[in-house]
N, C-alpha and C positions, 0 to 999 in steps of 0.2 A: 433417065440418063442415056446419052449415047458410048457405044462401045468405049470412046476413047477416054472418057468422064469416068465408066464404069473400071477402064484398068489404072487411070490416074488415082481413083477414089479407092481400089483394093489393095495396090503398089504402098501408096503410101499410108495406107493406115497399115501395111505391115511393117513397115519402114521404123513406124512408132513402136508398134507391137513387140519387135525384135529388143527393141532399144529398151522399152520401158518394164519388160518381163525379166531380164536383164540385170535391171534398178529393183525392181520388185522383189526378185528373190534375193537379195541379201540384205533388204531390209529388217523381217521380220525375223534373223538370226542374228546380224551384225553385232548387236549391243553385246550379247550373249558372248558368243564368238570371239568377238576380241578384245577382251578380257583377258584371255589363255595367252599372246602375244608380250613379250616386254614391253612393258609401259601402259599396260591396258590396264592395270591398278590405280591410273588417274583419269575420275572419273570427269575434269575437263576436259585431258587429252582425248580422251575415250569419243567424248559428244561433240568435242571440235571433229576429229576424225570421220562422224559421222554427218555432220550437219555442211563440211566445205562443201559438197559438191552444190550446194545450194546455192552457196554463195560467189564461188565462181560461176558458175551457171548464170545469175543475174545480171552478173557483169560484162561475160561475154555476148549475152544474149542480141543485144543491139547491135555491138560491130557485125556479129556474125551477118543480121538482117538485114544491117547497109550493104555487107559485101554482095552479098547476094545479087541488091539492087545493082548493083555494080558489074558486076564478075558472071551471076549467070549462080542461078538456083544450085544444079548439080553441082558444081565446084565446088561449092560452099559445104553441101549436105557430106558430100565426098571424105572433104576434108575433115568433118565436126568429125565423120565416124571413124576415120582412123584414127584424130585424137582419143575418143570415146575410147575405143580398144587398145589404145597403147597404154592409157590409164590403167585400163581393168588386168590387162596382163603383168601390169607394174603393180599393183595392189595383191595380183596372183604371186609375187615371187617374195612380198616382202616378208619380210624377218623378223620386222616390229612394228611396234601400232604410229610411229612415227613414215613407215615406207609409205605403211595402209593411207598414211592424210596424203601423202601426194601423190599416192596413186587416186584417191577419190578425187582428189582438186584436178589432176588431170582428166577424170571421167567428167565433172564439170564444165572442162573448159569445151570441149565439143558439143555445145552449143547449137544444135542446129534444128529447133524445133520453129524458131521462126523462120525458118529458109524451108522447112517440110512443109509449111503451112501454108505459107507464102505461093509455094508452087502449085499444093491445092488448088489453092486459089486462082491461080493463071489458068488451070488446066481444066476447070470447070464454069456452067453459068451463074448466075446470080442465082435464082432459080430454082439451082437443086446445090448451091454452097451448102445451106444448113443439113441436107443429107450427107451430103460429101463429109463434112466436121463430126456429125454424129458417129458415121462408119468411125473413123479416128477415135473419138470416145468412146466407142461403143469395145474399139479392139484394147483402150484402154483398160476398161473396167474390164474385161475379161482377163487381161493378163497379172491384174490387183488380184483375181482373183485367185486364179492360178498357181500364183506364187503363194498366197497362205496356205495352199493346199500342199504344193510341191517341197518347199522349201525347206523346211524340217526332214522329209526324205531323201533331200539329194545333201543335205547338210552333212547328214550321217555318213553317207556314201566318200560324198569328194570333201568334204569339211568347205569351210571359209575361203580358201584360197582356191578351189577347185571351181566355186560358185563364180568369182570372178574370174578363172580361164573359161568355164561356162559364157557368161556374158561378154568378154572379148571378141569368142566365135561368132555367136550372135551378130556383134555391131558389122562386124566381117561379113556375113552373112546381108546385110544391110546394105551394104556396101556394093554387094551383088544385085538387089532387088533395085538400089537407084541406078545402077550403068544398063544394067537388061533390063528391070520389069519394067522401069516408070515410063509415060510415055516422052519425048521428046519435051523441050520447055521450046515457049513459042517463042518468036524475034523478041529478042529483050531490048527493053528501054535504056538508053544511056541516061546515067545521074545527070541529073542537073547541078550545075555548080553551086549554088548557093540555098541558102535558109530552108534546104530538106527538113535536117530533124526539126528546125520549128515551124515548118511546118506542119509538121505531126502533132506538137508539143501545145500547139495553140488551139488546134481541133478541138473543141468543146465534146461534140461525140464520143470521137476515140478516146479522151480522156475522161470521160464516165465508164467505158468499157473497162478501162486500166483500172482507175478506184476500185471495178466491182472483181476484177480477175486475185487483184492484190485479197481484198476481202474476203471472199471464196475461201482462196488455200489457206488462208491466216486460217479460217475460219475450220477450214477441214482437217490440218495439222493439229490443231489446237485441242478438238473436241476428240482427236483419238491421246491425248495425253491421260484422258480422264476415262474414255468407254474399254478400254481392254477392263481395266480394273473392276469397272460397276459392272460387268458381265462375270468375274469374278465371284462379286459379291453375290450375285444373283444364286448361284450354284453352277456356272458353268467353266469348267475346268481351262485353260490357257489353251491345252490343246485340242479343245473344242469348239472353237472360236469360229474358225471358219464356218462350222453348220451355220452359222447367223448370217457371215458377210455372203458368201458362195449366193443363198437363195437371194438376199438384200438386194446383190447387186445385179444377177440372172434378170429376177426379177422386173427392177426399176426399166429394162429395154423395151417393156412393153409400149412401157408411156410414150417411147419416143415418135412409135405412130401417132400419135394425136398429135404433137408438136408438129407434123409436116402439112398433118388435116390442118390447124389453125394456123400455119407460114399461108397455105394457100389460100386460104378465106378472110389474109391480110389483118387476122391478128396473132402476129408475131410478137408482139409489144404485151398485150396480156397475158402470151403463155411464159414471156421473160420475167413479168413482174410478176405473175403467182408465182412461180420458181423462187423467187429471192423469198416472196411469202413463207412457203411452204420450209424453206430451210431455216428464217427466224423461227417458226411453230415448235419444228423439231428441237432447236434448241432449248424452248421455251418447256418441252416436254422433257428432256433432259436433265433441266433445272430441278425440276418436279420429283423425277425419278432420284435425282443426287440426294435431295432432302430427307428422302424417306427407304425404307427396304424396296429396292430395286428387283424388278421382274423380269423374267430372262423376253418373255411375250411382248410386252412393254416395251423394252430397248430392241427387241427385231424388229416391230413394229414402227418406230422413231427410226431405226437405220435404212428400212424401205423406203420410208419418204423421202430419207434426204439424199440416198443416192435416185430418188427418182429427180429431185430438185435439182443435183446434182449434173446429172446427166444433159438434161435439157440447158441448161447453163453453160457446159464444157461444148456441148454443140452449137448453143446461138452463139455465142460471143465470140468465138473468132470469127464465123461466117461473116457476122455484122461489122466488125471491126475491117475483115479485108473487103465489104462493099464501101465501106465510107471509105476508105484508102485510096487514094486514086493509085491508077496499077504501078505509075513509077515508083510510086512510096509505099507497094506494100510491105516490101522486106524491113524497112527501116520502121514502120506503122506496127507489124508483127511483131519485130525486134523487142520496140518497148513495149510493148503489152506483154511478152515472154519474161520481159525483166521484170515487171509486176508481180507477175505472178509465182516467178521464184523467189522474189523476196516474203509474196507472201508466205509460201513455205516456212522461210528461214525466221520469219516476223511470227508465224504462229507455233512454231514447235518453240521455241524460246518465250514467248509473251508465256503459253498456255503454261512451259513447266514452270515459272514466275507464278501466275496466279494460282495453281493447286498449292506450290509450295506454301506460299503466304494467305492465303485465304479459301485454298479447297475446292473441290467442284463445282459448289454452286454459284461461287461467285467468278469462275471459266464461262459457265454454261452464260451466265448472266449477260456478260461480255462479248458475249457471241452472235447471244439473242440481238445487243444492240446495235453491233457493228453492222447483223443482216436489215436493220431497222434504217439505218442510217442510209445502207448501201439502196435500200429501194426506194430514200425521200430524192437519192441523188441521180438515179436512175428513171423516176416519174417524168420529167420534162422530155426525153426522148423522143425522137420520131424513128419509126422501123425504116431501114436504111432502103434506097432503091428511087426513092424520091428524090428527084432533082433539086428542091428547095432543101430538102433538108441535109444534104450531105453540102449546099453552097454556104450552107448557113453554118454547118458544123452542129447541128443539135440531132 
């Protein structure tokens, strides 16, 4: 990477990091939490409260990307995070579990992971893209992880509302890293006036990227409805959880070295489609595990994998998605891959409590197994992006 790649690629994976450490710690308390709140005895209200930011998230996700295209990266980013932080400080001051849903729909609607990515992207080569997006997931899973560690300690200290004046400063903080760290965006593209999004829309490539992005989080959402519990079952206590994820996900960054050895030796495309493999398998062991007495060794073992699977996925796929983009369209290309992929959130924390309710773990895990089966027959025709036939062609 050259310097300017190298502060482009550490700016804004903290950009995320701020943001998403943030979202992290008051997940693993929230449910808990605000209950104690009027109105937190419904437990719709409760799981609406908890799941909008999702779903405005999906929805913003694409204007925000066209803006971008439009308007100029920074502006965009600028603006998602004082949105971001006016949510979270409005979530800080509420009274009842009714403030708490529009303070998370506000943390929602700042929106600006396709305009962080987008910029990535301008401000690096093709080349070392999939390192630049790895940093990014890479600061991800460290802040997943962070938060199960932390979260329960600072919970005690500043309670629920304190967690989100916590995360406001943060986005604040974010705020500061895009006007100083990031480096400059280059001469931007003016929009073109017509048929942008279907342009995107019609992309046969990008839209495999989106099937598998939606996939993914369904998939990742889904399968933690049912693993806190079989680690339970196993003997390991709720607030021992973390000794599993902490190493799982530590862990799985080693792989991501071999992922850069096989981008350079031009199979990028093999190390995508084991990946998808590798996270069907784990489901498929999961399945296994749900059927019978559940082993604490066994489910660390299956949570390695798939955040090794995991990781390499959260890194190719934007990289890939912003080379087939041509640069005018990558905000609005971003956009709707962002909105995929928060839907899939919002699609698999709701499918998965649906199916444990009505039919139990193994028929989740079942479903997981297939949707990864599905994602990689749809994914096989690909060509690794960089190829001039194949981004003309759109495959």
């Amino acid at each position: 990477m050259t310097p300017t790649e190298r502060r482009a690629s550490t700016s804004l994976a903290g950009i995320f990091a701020l943001r998403m450490l943030g979202l992290f710690l008051v997940l693993p308390v929230f449910a808990l939490e605000a209950r104690k709140y009027p109105g937190g005895e419904d437990p719709a209200l409760l799981g609406l409260a908890m799941g909008i930011y999702g779903l405005t998230q999906a929805v913003l996700q694409l204007p925000f990307g066209m803006a971008s295209d439009k308007f100029g990266r920074k502006r965009v980013i600028v603006l998602g995070l004082l949105i971001f932080a006016v949510g979270s400080f409005w979530a800080a001051a509420a009274t009842d579990l009714t403030g708490l849903l529009w303070g998370r729909s506000l943390q929602g609607a700042g929106a600006v992971s396709a305009a962080v990515t987008a910029l990535l992207a301008d401000l690096t080569r093709d080349e070392v893209r999939t390192k630049a997006m790895a940093m990014v997931g890479a600061s991800i899973g460290l802040m997943f992880a962070l938060s199960l560690v932390a979260a329960p300690a600072l919970t005690a200290l500043v309670g629920l509302s304190g967690l989100f004046v916590l995360t406001g400063l943060l986005a604040l903080v974010g705020i500061a890293v895009v006007i100083w760290g990031a480096p400059p965006a280059p001469a931007h593209m003016k929009q073109a006036a017509q048929g942008r999004l279907w342009d995107v829309l019609r992309h046969a490539g990008l839209m495999r990227l989106n099937f598998g992005v939606f996939v993914l989080h369904a998939v990742q959402l889904a399968m933690w409805v049912a693993v806190p519990a079989m680690l339970v079952q196993a003997g390991l206590p709720k607030q021992a959880h973390w000794q599993v994820y902490l190493p799982a996900v530590l862990g799985s960054f080693v792989v991501m070295g071999g992922v850069f050895a096989m981008e350079r030796r031009g199979h990028l495309k093999k190390a995508f489609l084991a990946a998808i493999g590798v996270i069907a398998l784990v489901q498929l062991g999961l399945l296994v595990e749900s059927t019978g007495a559940s082993s604490v060794l066994a489910l660390a073992g299956l949570l390695f994998a798939f955040f090794c699977g995991f990781n390499v996925l959260e890194a190719t796929q934007p990289s890939m998605a912003s080379r087939m983009a041509p640069p005018a369209l990558r905000g609005t290309a971003l956009g709707v891959y962002n909105t995929l992929q928060s839907l899939g959130f919002f699609a698999g924390a709701w499918l998965g409590g649906v199916l444990v309710k009505n039919w139990g773990s193994p028929a989740l895990f079942a479903c997981c197994c297939a949707a990864m089966g599905v994602w990689w027959l749809v994914a096989l025709p690909m060509q690794a992006p960089g190829r001039a036939s194949a981004v003309q062609a759109g495959v």
